[in-house]
C-alpha positions in Angstrom: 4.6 0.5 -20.3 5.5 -1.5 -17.6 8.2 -0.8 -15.2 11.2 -2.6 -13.9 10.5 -5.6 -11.5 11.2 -4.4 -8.1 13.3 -6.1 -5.6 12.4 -6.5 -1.9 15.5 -4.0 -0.8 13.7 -1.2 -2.3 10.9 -1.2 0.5 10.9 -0.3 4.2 8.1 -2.8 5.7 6.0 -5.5 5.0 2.4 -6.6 5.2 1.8 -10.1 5.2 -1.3 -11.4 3.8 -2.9 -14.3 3.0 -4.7 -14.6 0.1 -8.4 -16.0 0.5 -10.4 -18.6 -2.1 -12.3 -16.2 -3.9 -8.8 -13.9 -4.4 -8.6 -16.8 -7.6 -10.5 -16.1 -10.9 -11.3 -18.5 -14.0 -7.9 -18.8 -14.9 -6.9 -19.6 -11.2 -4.7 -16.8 -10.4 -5.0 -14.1 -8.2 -7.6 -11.7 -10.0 -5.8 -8.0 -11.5 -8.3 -6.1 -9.0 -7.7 -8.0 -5.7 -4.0 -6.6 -5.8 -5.8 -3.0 -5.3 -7.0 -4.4 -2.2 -3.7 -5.7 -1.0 -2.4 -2.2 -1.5 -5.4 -0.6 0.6 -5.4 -3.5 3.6 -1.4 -2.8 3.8 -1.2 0.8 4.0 -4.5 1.3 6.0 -3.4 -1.6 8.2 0.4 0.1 8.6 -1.4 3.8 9.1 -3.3 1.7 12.2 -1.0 -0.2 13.9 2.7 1.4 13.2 1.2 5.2 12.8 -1.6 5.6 15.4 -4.2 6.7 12.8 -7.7 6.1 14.7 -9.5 5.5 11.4 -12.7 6.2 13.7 -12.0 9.4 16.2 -9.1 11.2 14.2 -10.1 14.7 12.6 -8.4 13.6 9.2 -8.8 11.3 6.8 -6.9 9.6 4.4 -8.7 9.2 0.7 -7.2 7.5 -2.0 -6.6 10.0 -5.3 -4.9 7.7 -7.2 -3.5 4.5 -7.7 -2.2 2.0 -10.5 -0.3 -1.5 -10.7 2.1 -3.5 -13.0 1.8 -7.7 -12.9 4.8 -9.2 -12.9 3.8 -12.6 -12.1 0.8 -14.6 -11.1 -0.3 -15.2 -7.4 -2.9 -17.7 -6.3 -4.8 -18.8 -3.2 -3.7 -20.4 -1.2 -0.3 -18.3 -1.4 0.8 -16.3 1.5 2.2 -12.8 0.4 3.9 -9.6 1.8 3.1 -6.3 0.0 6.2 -4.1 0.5 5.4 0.1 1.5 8.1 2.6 0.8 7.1 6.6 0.5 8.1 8.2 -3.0 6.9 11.8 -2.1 5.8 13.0 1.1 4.1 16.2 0.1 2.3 18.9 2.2 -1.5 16.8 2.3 -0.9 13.9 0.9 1.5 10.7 0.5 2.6 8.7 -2.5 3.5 4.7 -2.1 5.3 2.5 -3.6 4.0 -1.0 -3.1 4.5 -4.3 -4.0 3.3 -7.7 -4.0 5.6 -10.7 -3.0 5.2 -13.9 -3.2 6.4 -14.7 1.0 10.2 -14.6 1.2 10.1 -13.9 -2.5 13.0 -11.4 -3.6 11.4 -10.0 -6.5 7.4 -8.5 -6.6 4.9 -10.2 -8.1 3.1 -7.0 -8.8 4.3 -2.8 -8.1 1.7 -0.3 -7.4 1.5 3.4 -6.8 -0.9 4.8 -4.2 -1.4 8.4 -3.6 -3.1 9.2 -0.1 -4.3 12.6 0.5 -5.5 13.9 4.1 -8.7 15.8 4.5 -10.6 17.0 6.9 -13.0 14.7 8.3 -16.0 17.3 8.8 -15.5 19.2 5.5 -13.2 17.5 3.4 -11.0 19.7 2.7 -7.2 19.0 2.2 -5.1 19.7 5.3 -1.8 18.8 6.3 -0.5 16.1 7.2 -0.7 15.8 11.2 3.0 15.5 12.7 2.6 12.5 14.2 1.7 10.6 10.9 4.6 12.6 8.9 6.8 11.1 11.4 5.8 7.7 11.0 6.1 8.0 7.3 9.7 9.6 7.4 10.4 5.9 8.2 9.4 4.6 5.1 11.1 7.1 3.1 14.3 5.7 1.6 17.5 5.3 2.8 
């Protein structure tokens, strides 16, 4: 079942994007999988530029554990969105998101995911927690 239509209040920052030509499908809308890969560019993009990750050098990694979305209303190339982040839990190891899909400037989503991140260690893969610096960064998104 689907949830409530979120508004763009309910979100701390926002990605823009801009949708790309092969984004479309047959039915010339924004294909049901791309919005996945909103979600990932967003958060991976925020954990770079507003959290310091070094997705390269740092001994932790972020992999996905989860994830699922709810379509609201179509997008299609050449649209510009925003995908909203907010954090729902902050947890020991990993991170749950919420996300969103806006049309740009829109007020309500297009589309709402859920992302769960969990941090491992890059040599062995095994959960650790999250590093302070990054916990910091996501107290930000946490909500008001």
């Amino acid at each position: 079942m689907a949830r409530e239509r979120p508004l763009r209040g309910a979100y701390r920052y926002f990605q823009p994007i801009t949708t790309r030509w092969h984004d479309n499908d047959l039915y010339g809308h924004v294909n049901n999988v791309v919005y996945y890969g909103f979600f990932d560019t967003a958060v991976n993009t925020w954990l770079i530029e507003q959290a310091g990750l070094d997705i390269h050098r740092d001994p932790v990694v972020a992999y996905v554990a989860g994830s699922a979305c709810d379509y609201f209303a179509a997008v299609a190339f050449p649209q510009r969105i925003e995908v909203g982040i907010a954090v729902e839990r902050l947890g020991h190891s990993s991170v749950q998101y919420a996300l969103a899909v806006f049309a740009e400037g829109a007020v309500q989503a297009c589309a709402a995911g859920r992302f769960t991140h969990v941090f491992v260690d890059r040599r062995d893969n095994r959960p650790v927690a999250i590093p302070a610096r990054l916990r910091s960064a996501y107290e930000r998104l946490l909500p008001a």
